[in-house]
KOLMARPA-353934 format. One record per residue (C-alpha): residue number from 1; residue in one letter; x, y, z. Coordinates in pm, 1 decimal. Layout:
+-----+---+----------+----------+----------+
!   k ! r !       px !       py !       pz !
+-----+---+----------+----------+----------+
! NUM ! A !        X !        Y !        Z !
...
+-----+---+----------+----------+----------+
# end
This chain:
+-----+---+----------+----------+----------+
!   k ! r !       px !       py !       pz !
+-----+---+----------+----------+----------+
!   1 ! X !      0.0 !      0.0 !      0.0 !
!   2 ! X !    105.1 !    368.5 !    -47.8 !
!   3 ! X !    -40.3 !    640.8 !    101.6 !
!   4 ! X !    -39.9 !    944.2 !   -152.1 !
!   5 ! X !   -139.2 !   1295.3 !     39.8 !
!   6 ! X !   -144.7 !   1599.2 !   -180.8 !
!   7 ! X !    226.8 !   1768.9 !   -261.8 !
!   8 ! X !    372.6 !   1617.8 !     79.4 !
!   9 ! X !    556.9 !   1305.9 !    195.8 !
!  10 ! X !    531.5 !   1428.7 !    530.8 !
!  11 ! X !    330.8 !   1099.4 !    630.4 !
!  12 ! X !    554.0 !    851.9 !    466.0 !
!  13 ! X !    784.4 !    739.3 !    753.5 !
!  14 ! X !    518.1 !    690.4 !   1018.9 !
!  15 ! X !    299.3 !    528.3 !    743.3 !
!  16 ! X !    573.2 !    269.4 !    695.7 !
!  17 ! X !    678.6 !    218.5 !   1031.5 !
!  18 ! X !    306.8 !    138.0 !   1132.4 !
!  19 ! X !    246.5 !    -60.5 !    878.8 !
!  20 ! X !    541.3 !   -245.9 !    957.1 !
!  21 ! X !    380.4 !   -371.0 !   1252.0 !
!  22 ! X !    131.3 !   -508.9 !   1106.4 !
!  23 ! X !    239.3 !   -707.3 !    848.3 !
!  24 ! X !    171.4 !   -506.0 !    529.3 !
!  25 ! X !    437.6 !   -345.9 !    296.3 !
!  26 ! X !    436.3 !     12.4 !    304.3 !
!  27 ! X !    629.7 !    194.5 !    -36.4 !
!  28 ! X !    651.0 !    542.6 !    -83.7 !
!  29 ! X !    396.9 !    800.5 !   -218.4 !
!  30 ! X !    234.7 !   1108.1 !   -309.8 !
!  31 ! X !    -54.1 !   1339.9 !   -564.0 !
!  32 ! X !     83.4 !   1651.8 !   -679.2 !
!  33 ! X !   -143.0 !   1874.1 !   -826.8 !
!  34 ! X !    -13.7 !   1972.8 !  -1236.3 !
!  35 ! X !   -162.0 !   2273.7 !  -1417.4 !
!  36 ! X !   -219.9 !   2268.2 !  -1776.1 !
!  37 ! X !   -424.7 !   2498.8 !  -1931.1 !
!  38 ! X !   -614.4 !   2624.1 !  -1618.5 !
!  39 ! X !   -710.4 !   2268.0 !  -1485.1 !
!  40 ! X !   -574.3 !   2062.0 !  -1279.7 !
!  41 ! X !   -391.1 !   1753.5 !  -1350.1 !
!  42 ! X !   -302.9 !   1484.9 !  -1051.9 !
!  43 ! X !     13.3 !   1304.8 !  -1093.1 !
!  44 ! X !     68.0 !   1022.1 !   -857.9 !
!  45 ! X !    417.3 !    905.8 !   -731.3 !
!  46 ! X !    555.7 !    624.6 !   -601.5 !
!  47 ! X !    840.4 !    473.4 !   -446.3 !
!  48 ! X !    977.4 !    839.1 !   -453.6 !
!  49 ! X !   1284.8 !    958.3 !   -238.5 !
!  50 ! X !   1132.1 !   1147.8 !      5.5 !
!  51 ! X !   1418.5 !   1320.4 !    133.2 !
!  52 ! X !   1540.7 !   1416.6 !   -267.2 !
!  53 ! X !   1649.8 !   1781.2 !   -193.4 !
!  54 ! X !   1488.5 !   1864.5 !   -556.8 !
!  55 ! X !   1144.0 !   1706.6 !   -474.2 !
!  56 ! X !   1147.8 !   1903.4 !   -148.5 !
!  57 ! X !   1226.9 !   2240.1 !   -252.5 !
!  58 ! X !    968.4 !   2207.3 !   -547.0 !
!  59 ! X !    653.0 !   2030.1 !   -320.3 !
!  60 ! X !    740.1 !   2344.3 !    -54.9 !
!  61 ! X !    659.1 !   2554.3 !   -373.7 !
!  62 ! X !    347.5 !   2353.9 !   -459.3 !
!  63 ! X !    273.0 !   2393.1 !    -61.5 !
!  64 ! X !    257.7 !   2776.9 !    -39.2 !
!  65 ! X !     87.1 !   2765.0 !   -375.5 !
!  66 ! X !   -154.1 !   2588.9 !   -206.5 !
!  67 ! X !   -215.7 !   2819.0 !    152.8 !
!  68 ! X !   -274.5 !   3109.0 !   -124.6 !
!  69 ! X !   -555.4 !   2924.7 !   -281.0 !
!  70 ! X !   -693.1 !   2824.4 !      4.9 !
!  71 ! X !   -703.7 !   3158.8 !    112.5 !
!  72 ! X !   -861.3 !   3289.1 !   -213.6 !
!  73 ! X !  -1153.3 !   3029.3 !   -184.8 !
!  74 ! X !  -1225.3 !   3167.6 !    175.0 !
!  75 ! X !  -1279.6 !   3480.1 !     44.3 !
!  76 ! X !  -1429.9 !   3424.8 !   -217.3 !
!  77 ! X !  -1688.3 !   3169.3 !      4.9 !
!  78 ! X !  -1726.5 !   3489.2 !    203.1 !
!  79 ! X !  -1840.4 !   3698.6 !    -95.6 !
!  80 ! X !  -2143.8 !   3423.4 !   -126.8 !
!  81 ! X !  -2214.1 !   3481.2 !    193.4 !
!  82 ! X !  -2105.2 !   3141.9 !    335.2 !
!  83 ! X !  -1780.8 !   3240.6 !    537.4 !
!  84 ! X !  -1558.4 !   2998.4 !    730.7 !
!  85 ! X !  -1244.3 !   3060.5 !    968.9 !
!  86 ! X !   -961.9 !   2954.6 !    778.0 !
!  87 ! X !   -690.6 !   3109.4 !    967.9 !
!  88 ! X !   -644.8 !   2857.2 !   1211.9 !
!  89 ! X !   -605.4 !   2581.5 !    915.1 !
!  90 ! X !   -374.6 !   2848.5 !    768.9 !
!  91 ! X !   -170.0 !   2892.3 !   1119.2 !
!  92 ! X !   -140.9 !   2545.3 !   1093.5 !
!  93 ! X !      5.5 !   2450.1 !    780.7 !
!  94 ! X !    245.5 !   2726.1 !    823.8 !
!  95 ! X !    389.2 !   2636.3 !   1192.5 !
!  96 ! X !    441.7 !   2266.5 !   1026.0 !
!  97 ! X !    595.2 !   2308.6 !    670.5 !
!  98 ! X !    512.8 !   1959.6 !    591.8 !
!  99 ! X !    163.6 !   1974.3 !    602.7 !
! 100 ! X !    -55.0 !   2007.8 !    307.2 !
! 101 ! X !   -395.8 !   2216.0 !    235.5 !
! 102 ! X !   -642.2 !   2237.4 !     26.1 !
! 103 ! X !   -998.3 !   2195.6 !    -84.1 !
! 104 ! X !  -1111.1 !   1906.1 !    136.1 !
! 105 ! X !  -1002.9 !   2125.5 !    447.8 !
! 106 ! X !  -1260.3 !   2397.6 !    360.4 !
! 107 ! X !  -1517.5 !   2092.4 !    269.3 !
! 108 ! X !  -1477.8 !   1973.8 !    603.0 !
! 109 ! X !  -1524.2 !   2334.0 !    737.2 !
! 110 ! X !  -1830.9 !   2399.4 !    521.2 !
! 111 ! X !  -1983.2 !   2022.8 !    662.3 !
! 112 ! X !  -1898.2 !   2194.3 !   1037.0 !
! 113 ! X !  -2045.1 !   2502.8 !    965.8 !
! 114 ! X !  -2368.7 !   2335.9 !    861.3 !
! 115 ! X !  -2371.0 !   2463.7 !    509.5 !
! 116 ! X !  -2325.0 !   2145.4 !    328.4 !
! 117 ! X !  -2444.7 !   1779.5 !    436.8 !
! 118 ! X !  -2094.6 !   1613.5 !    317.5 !
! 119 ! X !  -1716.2 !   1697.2 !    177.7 !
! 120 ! X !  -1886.4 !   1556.4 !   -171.5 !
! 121 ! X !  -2180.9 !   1806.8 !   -143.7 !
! 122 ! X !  -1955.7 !   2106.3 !    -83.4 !
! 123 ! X !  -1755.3 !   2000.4 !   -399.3 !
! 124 ! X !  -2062.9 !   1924.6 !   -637.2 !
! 125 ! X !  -2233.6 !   2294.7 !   -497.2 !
! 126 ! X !  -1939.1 !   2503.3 !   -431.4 !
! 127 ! X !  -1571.9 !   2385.9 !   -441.6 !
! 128 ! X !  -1546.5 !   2194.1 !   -778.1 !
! 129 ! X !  -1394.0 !   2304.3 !  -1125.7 !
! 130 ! X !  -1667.6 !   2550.9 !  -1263.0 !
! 131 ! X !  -1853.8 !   2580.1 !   -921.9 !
! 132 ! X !  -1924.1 !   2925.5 !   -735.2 !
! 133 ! X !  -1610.2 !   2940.8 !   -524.1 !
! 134 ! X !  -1337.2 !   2705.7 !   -759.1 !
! 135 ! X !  -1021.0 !   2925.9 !   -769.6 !
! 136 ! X !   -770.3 !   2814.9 !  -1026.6 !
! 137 ! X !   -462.3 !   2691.7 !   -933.5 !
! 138 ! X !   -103.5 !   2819.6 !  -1028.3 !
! 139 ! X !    158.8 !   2538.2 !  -1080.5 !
! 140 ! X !    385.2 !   2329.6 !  -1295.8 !
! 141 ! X !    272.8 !   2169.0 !  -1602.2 !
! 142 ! X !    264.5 !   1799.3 !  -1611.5 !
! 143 ! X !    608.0 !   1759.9 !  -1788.4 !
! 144 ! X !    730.8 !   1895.6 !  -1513.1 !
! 145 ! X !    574.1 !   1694.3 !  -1221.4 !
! 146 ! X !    701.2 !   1382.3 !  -1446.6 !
! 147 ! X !   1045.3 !   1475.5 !  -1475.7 !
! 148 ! X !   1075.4 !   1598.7 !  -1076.2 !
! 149 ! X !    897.7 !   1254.3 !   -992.0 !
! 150 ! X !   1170.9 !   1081.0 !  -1195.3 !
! 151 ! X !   1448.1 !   1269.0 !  -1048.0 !
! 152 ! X !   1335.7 !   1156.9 !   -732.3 !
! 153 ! X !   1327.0 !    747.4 !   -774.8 !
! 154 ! X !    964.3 !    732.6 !   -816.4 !
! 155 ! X !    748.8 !    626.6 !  -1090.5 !
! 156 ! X !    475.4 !    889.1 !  -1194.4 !
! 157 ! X !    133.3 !    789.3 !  -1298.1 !
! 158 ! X !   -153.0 !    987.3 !  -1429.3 !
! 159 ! X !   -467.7 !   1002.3 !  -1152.8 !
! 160 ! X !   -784.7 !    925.8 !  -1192.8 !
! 161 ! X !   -847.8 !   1012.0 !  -1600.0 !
! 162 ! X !  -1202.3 !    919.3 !  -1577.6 !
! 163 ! X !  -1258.8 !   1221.6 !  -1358.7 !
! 164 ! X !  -1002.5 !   1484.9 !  -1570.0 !
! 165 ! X !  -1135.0 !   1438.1 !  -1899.3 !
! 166 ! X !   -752.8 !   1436.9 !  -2010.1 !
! 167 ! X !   -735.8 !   1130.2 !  -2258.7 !
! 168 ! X !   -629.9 !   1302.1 !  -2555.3 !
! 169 ! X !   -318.2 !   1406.2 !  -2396.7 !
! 170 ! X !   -221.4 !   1072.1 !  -2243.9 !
! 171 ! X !     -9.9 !    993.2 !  -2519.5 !
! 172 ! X !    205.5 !   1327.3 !  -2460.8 !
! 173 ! X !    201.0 !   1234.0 !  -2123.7 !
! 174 ! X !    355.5 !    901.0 !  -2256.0 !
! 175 ! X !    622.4 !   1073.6 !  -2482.8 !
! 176 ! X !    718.5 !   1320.1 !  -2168.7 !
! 177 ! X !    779.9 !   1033.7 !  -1941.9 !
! 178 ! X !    497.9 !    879.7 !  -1739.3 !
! 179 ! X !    522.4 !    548.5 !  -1647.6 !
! 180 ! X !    142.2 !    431.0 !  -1586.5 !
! 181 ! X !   -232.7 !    516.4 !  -1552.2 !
! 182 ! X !   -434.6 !    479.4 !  -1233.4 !
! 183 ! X !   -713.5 !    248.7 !  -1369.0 !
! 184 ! X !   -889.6 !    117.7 !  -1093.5 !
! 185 ! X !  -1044.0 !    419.0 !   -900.1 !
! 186 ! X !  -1388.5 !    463.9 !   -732.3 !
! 187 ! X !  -1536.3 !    684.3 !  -1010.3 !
! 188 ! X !  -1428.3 !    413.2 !  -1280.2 !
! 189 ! X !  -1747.4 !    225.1 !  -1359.4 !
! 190 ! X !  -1632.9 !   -155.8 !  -1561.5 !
! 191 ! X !  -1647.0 !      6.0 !  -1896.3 !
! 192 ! X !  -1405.6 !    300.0 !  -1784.4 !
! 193 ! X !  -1132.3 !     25.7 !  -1644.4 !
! 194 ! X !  -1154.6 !   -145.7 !  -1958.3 !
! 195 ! X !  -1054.2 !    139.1 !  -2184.5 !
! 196 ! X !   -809.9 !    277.8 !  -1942.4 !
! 197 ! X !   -622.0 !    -86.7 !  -1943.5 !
! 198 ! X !   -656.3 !    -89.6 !  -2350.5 !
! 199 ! X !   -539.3 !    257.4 !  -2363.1 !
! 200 ! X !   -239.2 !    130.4 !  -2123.0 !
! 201 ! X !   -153.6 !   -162.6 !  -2311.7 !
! 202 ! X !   -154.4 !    -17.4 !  -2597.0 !
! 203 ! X !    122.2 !    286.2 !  -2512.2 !
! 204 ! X !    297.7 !     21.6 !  -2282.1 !
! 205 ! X !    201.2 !    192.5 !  -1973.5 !
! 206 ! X !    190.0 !      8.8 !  -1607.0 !
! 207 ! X !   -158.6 !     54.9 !  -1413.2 !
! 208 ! X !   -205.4 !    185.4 !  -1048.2 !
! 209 ! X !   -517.2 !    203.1 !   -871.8 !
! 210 ! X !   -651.1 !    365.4 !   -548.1 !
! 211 ! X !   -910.1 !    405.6 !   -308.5 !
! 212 ! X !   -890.0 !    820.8 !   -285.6 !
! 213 ! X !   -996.6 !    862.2 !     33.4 !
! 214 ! X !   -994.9 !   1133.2 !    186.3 !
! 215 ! X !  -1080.4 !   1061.2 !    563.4 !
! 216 ! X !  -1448.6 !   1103.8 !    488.7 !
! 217 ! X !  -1688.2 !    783.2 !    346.2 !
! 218 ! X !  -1844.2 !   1067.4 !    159.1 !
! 219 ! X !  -1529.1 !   1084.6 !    -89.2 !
! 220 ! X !  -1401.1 !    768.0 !   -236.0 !
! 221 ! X !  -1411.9 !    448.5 !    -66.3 !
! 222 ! X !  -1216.9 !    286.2 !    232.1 !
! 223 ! X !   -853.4 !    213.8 !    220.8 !
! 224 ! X !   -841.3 !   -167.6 !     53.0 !
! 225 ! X !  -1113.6 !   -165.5 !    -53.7 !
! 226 ! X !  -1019.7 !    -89.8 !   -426.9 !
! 227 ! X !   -744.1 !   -294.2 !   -476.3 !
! 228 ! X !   -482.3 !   -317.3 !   -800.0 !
! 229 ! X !   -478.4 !   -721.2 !   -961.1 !
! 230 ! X !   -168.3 !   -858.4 !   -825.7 !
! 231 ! X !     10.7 !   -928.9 !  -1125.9 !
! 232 ! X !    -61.0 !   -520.3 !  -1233.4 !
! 233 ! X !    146.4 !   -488.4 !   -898.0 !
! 234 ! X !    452.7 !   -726.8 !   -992.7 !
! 235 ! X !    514.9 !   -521.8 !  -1246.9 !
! 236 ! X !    473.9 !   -190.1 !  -1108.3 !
! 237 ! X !    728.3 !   -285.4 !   -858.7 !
! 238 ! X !    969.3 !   -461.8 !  -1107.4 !
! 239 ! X !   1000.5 !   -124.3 !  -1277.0 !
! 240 ! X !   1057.8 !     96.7 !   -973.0 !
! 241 ! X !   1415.5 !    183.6 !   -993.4 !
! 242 ! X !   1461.4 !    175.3 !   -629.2 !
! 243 ! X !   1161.7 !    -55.3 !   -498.3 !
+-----+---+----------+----------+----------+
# end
């Protein structure tokens, strides 16, 4: 298993060391968020260096990129007349440079505050692409994110597609480096994980898969519950460079 938080590693180590007691092996991970024209594109990594000096001084980047958004979604939440106290999420990710922010923060705020039932409902209403308070991001395209996940160890694979509407440029992807295509996901329905394993096979990618949960049953499914077919696995790990 891998668990893949959002432009941080800061879990990693304790991830792995709990894991060790229990049986279960534990590799490297993490989602950073790519920009290409003015949407976002989630890169996954894994068995990533997380102490790479070149990883770490670009997801610190991605990090403050990240406190400013937040902070522009707050206000703008404000405008529609639905405000929430960020600062203290804010103070937070600043006193501990590891830790990452973001939308599902503010979800969890708006499900406190009483203005949405779950984390899903505040993204459908409010929080998603095209939805009153969505704030574009600023950050690296995906070449990028490819080529920093590389020069860290890891393997990079392309999140979710079903839910990016990306396919067209899965074969750039390809060209620019990525090594696989997370085809097992919650939102893939049978027919969706059978084009996304053609559409591997046929530009030689490896396949991922993931639960994408977010600490709330209202977004993606339980942790093992969405698991990748063992022999997808094997081969995942026989490319790693460092697995």
């Amino acid at each position: 298993m891998a668990v893949t938080d959002h432009d941080t590693t800061a879990a990693v180590a304790e991830v792995q060391a709990v894991a060790r007691t229990r049986g279960i092996e534990a590799i490297s991970g993490i989602e950073i968020t790519a920009v290409e024209s003015g949407r976002d594109v989630h890169i996954l990594g894994y068995f990533v260096d997380p102490q790479n000096p070149q990883l770490a001084g670009f997801l610190a980047r991605q990090r403050a990129q990240r406190i400013a958004r937040v902070q522009a979604v707050g206000d703008r939440l404000a405008q529609l007349g639905l405000p929430i106290d960020i600062i203290p999420m804010v103070a937070q990710a600043r006193e501990d440079d590891g830790r990452s922010i973001g939308r599902p923060q503010i979800a969890r705020a708006m499900v406190a505050a009483g203005y949405v039932a779950d984390t899903r409902d505040a993204f459908d209403r409010w929080l998603a692409t095209g939805r009153p308070a969505f704030v574009a991001r600023a950050g690296a395209p995906p070449e990028e994110v490819i080529a920093i996940l590389h020069g860290a160890g890891g393997l990079a694979s392309l999140a979710h597609p079903g839910q990016t509407a990306v396919d067209a440029r899965i074969p750039a992807y390809s060209l620019a480096g990525l090594d696989a295509i997370e085809v097992y996901h919650p939102d893939h329905d049978a027919a969706s994980i059978a084009r996304y394993r053609e559409l591997a096979s046929r530009l030689t990618l490896l396949m991922t898969g993931g639960s994408d949960f977010h600490g709330d049953p209202s977004h993606g499914v339980e942790p093992g519950s969405m698991a990748l077919p063992e022999d997808a696995w094997l081969r995942l790990r026989a490319a790693a460079p460092h697995a």
